[in-house]
matplotlib code that plots the C-alpha trace (Angstrom):
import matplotlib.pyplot as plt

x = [-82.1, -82.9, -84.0, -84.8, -86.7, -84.1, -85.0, -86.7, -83.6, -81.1, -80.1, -77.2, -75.7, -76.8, -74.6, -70.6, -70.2, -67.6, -66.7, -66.9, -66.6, -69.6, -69.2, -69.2, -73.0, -72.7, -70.9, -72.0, -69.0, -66.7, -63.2, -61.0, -60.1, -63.3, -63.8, -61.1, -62.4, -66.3, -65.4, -62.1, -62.0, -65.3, -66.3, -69.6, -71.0, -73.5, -76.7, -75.6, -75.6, -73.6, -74.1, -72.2, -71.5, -70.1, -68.5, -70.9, -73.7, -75.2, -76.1, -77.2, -77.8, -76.2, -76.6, -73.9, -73.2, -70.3, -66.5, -67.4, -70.8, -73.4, -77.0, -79.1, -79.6, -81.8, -81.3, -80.9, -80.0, -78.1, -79.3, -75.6, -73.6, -74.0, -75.9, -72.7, -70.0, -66.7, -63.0, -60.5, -56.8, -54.6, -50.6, -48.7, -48.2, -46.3, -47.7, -49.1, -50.9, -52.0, -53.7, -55.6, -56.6, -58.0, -59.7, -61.7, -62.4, -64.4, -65.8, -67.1, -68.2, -65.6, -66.2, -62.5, -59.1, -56.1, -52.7, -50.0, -46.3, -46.7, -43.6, -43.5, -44.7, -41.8, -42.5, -41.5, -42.8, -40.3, -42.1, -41.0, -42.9, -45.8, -48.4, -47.7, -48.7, -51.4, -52.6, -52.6, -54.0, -56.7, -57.5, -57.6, -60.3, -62.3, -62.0, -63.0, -65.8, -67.2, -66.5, -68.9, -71.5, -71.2, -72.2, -70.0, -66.1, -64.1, -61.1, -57.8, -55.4, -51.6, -50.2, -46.8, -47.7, -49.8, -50.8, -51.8, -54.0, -55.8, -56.6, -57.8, -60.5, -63.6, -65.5, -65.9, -62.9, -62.5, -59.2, -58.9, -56.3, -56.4, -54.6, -55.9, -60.2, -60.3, -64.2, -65.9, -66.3, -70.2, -70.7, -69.3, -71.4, -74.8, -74.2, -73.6, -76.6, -75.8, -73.4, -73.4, -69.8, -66.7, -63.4, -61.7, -58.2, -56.0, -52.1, -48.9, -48.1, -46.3, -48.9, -49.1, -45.9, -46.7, -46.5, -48.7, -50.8, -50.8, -51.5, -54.6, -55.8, -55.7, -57.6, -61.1, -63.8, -61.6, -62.2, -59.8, -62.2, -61.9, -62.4, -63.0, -60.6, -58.9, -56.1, -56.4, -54.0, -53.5, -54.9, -57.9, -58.9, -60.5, -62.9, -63.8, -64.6, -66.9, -68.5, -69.9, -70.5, -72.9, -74.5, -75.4, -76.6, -77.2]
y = [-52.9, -55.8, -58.3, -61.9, -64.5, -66.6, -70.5, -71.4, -73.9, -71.3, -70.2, -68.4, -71.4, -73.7, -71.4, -70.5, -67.0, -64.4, -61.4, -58.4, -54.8, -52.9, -50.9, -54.3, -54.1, -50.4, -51.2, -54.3, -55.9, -58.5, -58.1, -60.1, -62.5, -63.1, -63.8, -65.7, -68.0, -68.4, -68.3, -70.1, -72.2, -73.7, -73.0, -71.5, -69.4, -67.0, -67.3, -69.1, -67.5, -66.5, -65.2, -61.7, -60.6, -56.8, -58.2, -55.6, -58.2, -57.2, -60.3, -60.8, -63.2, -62.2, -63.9, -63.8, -62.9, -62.4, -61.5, -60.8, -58.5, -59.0, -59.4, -59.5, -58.6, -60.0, -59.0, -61.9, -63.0, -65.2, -66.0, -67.5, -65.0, -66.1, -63.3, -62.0, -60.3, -62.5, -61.3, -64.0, -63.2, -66.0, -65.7, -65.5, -69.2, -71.0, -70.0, -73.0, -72.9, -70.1, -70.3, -73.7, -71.3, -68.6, -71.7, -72.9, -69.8, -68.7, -71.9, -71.3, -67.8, -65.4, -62.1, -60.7, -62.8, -61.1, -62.0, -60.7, -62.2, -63.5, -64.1, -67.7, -67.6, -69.5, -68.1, -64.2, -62.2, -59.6, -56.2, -56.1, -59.2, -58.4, -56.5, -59.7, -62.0, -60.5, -60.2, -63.9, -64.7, -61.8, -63.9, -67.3, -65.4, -64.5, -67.6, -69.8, -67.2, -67.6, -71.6, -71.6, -69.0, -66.5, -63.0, -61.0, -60.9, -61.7, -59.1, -61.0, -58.4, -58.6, -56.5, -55.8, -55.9, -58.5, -55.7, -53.2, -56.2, -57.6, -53.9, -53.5, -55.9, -55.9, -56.8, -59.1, -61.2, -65.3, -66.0, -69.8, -70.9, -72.9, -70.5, -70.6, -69.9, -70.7, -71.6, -73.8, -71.9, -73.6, -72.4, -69.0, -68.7, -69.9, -66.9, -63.9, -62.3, -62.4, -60.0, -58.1, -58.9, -60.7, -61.8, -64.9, -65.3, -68.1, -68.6, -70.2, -73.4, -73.2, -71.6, -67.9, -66.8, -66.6, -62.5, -62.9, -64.5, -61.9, -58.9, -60.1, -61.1, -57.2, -56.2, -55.0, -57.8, -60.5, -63.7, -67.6, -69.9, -73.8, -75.7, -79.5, -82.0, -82.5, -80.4, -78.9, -77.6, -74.1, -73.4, -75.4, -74.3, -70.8, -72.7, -75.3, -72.9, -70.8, -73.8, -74.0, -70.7, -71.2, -73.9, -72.1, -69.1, -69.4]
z = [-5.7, -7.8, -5.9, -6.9, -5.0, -3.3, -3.3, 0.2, 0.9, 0.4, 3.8, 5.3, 6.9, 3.2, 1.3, 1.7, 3.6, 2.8, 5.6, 2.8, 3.6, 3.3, 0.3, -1.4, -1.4, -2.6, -5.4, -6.4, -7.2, -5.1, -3.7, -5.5, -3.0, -2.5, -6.3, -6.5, -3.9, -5.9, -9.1, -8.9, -5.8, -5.2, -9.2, -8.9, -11.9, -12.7, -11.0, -7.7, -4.3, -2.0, 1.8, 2.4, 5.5, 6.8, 10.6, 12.7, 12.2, 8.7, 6.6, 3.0, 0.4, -2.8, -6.4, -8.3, -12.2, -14.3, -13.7, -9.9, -10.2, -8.0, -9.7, -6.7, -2.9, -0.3, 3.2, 5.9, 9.4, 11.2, 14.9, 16.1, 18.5, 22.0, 24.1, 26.0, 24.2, 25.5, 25.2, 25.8, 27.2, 26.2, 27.4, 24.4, 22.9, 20.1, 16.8, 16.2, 19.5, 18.6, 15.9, 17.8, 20.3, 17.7, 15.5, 18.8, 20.4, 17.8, 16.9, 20.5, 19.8, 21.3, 19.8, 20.7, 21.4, 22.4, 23.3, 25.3, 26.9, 30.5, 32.7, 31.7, 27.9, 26.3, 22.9, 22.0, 19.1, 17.9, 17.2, 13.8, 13.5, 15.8, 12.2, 10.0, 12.9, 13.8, 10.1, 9.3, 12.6, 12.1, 8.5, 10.6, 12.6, 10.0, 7.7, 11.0, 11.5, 8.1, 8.3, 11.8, 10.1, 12.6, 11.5, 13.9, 13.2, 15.8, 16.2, 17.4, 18.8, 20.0, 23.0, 24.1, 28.1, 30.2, 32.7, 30.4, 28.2, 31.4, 33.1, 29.3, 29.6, 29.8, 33.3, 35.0, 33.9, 35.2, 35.4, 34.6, 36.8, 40.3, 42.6, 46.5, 46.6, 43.0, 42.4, 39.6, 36.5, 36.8, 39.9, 39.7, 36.6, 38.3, 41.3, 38.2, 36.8, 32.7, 31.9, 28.4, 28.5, 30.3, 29.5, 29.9, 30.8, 30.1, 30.9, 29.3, 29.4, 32.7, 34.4, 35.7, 38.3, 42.0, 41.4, 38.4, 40.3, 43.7, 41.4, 39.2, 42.9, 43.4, 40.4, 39.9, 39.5, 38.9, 39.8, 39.9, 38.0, 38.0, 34.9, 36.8, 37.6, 34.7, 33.3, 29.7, 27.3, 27.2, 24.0, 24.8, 27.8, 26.7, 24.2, 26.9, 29.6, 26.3, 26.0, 29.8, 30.0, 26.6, 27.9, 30.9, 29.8, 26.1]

ax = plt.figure().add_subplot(projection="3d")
ax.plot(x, y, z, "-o")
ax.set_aspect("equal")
plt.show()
């Protein structure tokens, strides 16, 4: 395939990282936007390298050459997904919340983060509007995903129905909200063996209704967590509650 020594302090997270599709290595040559971005943006030039990665975990360093060819291919890794696959749930929001909410949680290593209208999310997305949405937040994903060097692409998803997203999630699910026998998120944590995967749900900024509230009680293996004594914002509190669980179990 061509390969050339790569320089010992070239590394994955030393070099900038572009999610490309996989037939990108096949054919040697780099999407445009992706172009663009080395050749115009951060004005690199023949014989500098780039990390490519294909979203299902694949990683490579690539060296570039002219008009967008790639010259040579060395395989790599990356060693920066947490070791639980974690969905988050977060009530539908404000755009601009939103995108905070997508930024962090996958700073903080969410692998999935879907959203869906509660009875007390004040925004509304029109269906006709719901593909464009969830396109630029999809490219917020993956442009915060290459920014944190993670080699998984997080898939951000928008649902029409809250009941239909959370009985789509993956088990267990902690709810973070403080209705009646709520326990710390900590503690819950420290009594769970390690899952391969959980899901995180997160309400609007109102809170969840009292019938919200009565019928997650009555779903499968899911659980009112408690973040601490202080109250966080809504778009916060997913990445916060990531952030515990990592340090617990990473």
């Amino acid at each position: 395939m061509g390969r050339r020594c790569v320089p010992q302090t070239l590394t994955p997270r030393a070099l900038p990282r572009f999610f490309v599709p996989p037939a990108t290595l096949q054919t040697r040559t780099l999407p445009d936007p992706v172009a663009h971005q080395v050749y115009r943006v951060l004005r690199l030039q023949a014989g500098d390298w780039i990390c490519l990665l294909d979203g299902a975990g694949g990683v490579c360093l690539a060296q570039l050459g002219e008009s967008g060819r790639i010259e040579a291919i060395q395989p790599s890794a990356l060693a920066t997904e947490l070791p639980f696959a974690v969905t988050v749930l977060q009530a539908l929001v404000r755009p601009e919340k939103a995108e905070t909410a997508i930024r962090l949680c996958v700073q903080a290593g969410a692998q999935a983060i879907w959203f869906a209208p509660s009875e007390r999310s004040v925004a509304q997305l029109e269906p006709a509007k719901q593909p464009s949405r969830e396109s630029r937040w999809q490219r917020i994903a993956q442009e915060e995903a290459e920014l944190a060097c993670r080699s998984l692409l997080p898939e951000v998803r928008v649902l029409p129905d809250w009941a239909q997203a959370l009985a789509g999630l993956p088990r267990p699910v902690l709810v973070l909200d403080e209705w009646e026998g709520a326990t710390p998120l900590k503690q819950r944590a420290r009594r769970m063996p390690i899952p391969d995967a959980l899901s995180l749900v997160v309400g609007p900024e109102g809170g969840f209704s009292p019938d919200e509230r009565a019928w997650m009680q009555q779903q499968p293996e899911t659980y009112a967590v408690s973040l601490g004594a202080r109250v966080l914002r809504t778009e916060h509190a997913a990445s916060y509650a990531l952030a515990q669980l990592a340090a617990l179990w990473a």
